[in-house]
Steps between C-alpha positions, in 0.01 A plus 500: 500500500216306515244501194120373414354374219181586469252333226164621409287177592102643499291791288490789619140522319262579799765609744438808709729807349740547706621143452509535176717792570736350732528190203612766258737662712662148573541473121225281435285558195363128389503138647791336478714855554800439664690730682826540759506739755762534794344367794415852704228578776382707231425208226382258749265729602347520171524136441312448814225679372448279181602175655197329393616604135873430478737188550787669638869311509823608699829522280 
């Protein structure tokens, strides 16, 4: 199965709340947080919503 690596890249200082939500449910708690998730509709959907925050990678 397919999986993404997802990195922390911006603050989430002055981000509305439910981004900073959907960061923490990703796993995501600083910059530079690194995380792999299997690639599902579900966790691209999240990652879609904090694009301009993350560098994602596929595994």
């Amino acid at each position: 199965m397919k999986q993404l690596k997802v990195t922390l890249a911006k603050s989430l200082i002055d981000q509305k709340q439910s981004l900073k939500r959907t960061a923490r449910a990703l796993g995501l708690r600083r910059i530079g947080a690194t995380r792999v998730h299997a690639d599902t509709a579900v966790i691209r959907g999240m990652v879609f919503q904090v694009k301009h925050l993350l560098k994602v990678e596929e595994l």
